[in-house]
VOPAGU-2260 file (C-alpha; in pm, 1 decimal, decimal comma):
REM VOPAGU-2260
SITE   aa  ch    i         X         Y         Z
SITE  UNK   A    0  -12691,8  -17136,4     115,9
SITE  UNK   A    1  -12743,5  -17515,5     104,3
SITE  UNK   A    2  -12485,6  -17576,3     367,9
SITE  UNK   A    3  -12658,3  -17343,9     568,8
SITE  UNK   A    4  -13035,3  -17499,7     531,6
SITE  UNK   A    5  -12869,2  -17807,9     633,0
SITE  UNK   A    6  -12769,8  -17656,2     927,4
SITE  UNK   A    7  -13084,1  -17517,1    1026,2
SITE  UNK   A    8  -13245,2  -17853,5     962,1
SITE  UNK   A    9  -13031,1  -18058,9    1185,0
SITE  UNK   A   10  -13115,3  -17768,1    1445,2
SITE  UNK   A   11  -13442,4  -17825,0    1415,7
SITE  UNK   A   12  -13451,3  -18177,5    1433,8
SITE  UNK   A   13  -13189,3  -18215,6    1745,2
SITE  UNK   A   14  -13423,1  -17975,4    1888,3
SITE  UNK   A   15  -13707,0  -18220,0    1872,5
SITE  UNK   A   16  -13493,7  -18529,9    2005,8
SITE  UNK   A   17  -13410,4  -18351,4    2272,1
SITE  UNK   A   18  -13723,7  -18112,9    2357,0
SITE  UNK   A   19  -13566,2  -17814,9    2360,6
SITE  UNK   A   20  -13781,3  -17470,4    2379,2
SITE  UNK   A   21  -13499,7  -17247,2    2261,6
SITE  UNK   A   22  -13186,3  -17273,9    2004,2
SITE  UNK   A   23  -12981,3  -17052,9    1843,7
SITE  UNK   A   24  -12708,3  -17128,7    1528,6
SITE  UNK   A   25  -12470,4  -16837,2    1444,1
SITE  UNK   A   26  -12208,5  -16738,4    1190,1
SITE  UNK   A   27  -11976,8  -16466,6    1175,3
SITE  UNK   A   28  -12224,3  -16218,7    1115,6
SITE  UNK   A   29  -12577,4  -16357,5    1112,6
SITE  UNK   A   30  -12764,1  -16549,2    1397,9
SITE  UNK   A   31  -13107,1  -16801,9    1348,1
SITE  UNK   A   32  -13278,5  -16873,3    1692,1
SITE  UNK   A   33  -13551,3  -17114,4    1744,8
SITE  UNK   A   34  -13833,8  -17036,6    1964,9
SITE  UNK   A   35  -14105,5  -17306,2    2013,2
SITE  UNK   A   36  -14407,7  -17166,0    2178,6
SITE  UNK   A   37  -14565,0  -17360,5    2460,8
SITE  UNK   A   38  -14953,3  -17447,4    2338,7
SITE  UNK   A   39  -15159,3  -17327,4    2539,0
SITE  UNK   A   40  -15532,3  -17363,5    2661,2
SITE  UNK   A   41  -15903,8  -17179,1    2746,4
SITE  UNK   A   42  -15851,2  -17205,0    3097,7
SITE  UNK   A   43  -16139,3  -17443,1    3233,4
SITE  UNK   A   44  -16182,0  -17582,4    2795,1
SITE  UNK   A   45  -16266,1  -17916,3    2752,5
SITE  UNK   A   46  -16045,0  -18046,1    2505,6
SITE  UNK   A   47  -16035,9  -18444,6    2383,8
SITE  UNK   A   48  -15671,8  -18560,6    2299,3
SITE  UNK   A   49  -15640,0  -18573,8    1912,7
SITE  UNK   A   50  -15353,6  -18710,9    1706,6
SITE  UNK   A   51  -15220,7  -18384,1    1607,6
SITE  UNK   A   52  -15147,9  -18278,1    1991,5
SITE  UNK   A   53  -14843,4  -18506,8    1952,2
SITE  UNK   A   54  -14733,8  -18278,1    1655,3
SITE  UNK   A   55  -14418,9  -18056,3    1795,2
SITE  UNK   A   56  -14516,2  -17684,6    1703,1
SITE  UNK   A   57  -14345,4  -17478,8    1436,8
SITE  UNK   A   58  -14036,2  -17319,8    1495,5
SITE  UNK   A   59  -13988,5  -16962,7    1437,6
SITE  UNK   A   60  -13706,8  -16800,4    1352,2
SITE  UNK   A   61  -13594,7  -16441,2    1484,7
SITE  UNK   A   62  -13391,6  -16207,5    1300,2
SITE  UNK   A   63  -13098,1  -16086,0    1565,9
SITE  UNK   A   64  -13065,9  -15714,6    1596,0
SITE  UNK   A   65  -12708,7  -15700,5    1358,9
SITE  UNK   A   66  -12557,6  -15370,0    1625,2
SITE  UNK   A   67  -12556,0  -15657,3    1922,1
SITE  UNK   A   68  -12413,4  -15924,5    1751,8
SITE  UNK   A   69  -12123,5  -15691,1    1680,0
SITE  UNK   A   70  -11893,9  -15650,6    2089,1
SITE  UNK   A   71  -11766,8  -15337,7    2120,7
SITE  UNK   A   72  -11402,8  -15236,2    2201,9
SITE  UNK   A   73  -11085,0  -15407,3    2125,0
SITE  UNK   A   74  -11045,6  -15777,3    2165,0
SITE  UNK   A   75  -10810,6  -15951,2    2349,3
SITE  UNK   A   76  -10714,2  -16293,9    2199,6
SITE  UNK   A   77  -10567,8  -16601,8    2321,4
SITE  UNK   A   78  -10196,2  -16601,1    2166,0
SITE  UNK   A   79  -10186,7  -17018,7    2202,4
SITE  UNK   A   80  -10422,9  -17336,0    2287,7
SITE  UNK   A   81  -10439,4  -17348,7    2652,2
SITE  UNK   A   82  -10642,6  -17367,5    2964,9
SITE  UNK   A   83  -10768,4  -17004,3    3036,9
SITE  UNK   A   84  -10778,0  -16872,8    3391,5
SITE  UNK   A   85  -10909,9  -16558,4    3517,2
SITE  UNK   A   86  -10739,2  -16536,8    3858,5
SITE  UNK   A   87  -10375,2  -16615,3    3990,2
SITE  UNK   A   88  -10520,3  -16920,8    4155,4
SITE  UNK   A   89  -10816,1  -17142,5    4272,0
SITE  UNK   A   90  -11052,8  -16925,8    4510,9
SITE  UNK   A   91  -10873,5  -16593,1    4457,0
SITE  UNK   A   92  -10991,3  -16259,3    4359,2
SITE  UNK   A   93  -11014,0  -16272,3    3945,2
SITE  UNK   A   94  -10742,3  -16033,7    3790,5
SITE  UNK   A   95  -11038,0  -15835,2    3612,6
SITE  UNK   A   96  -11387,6  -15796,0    3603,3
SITE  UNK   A   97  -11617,0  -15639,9    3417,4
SITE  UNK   A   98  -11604,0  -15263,5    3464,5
SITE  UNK   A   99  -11264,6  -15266,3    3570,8
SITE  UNK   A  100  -11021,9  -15016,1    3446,3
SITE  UNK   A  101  -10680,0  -15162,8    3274,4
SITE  UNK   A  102  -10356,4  -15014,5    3182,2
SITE  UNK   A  103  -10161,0  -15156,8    2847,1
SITE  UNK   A  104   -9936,3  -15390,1    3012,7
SITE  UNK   A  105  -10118,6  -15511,5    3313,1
SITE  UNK   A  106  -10235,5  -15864,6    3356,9
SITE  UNK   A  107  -10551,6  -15976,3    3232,2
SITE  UNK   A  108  -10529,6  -16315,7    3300,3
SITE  UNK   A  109  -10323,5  -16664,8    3232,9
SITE  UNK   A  110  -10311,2  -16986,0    2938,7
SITE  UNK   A  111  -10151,5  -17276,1    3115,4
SITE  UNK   A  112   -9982,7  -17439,1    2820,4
SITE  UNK   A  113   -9783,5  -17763,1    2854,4
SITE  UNK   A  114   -9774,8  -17720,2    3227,9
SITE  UNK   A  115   -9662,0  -17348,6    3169,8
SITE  UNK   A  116   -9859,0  -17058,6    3293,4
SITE  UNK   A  117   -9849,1  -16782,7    3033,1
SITE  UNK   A  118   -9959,4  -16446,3    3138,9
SITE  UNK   A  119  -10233,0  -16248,4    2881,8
SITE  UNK   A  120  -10180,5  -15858,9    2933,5
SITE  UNK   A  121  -10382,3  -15568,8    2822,8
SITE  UNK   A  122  -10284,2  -15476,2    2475,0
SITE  UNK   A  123  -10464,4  -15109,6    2531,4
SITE  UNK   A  124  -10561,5  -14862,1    2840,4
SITE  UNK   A  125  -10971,8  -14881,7    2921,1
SITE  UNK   A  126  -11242,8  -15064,9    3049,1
SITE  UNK   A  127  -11330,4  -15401,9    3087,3
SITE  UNK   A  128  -11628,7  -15457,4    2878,7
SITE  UNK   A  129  -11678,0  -15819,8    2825,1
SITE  UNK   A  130  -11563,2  -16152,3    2959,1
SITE  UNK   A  131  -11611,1  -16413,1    2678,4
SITE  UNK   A  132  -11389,9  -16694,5    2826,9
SITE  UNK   A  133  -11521,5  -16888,0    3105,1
SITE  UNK   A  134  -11237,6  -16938,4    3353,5
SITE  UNK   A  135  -11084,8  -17372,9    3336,7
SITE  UNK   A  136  -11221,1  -17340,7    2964,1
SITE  UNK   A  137  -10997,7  -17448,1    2689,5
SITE  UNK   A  138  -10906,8  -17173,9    2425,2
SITE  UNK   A  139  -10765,7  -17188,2    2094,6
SITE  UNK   A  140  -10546,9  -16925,4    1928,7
SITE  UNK   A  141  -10725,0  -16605,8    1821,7
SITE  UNK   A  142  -11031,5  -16659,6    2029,6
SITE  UNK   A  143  -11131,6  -16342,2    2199,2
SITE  UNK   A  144  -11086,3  -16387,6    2577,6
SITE  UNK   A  145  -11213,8  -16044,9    2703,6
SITE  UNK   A  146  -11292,1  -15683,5    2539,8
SITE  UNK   A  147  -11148,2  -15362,1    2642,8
SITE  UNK   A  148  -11314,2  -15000,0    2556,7
């Protein structure tokens, strides 16, 4: 729990260097996100500047709803540390997309590994439901690259 306060801390306070509105730290089955909440004004008020204007605003943290953090339908994972790509090449029609129908066997997608481009089919028949890997993105072994239902 420490290690995890420590985390939430350093959130806070990278949030400040950098002005950020909105963060969000996650593990494998919670989620904190940071909201700061613009200050706001009467319209038309008269306000004098005062030392504590300078004071960043608390951060709130939001409970995630626990059913979305959880994708639905089976993963596919990368096999191998590679370069993920979602179509045969540069400019051309992706091999899936969301929505799409697949068959067990059919192509999903490539990992170019050590100049070698591996294809990544379809483990089971369905739908596409989710695209986590973002295509030129290196992927490491196990990480989901797309769900099928």
């Amino acid at each position: 729990m420490a290690d995890l306060k420590t985390k939430i801390d350093k959130l806070a306070q990278l949030m400040d260097e950098f002005g950020l509105d909105e963060s969000r730290l996650s593990g494998p089955d919670w989620c904190v996100e940071f909201l700061r909440r613009p200050k706001t004004r009467p319209v038309g008020a008269m306000v004098e500047a005062s030392p504590a204007d300078d004071e960043p605003e608390p951060v709130e943290m939001v409970a995630p709803n626990p059913v979305a953090a959880v994708p639905q339908g089976v993963p596919i994972s990368s096999p191998m540390t590679g370069i993920w790509y979602d179509a045969p090449n540069p400019g051309a029609t992706p091999f899936v997309k969301v929505g799409d129908p697949v068959t067990a066997g059919q192509v999903v997608g490539l990992i170019e590994a050590m100049k070698v481009f591996n294809e990544i089919t379809a483990t089971v028949n369905g739908f596409v439901v989710r695209i986590e890997a973002a295509n030129g993105r290196l992927v490491q072994p196990g990480e989901p690259l797309l769900f099928i239902a």
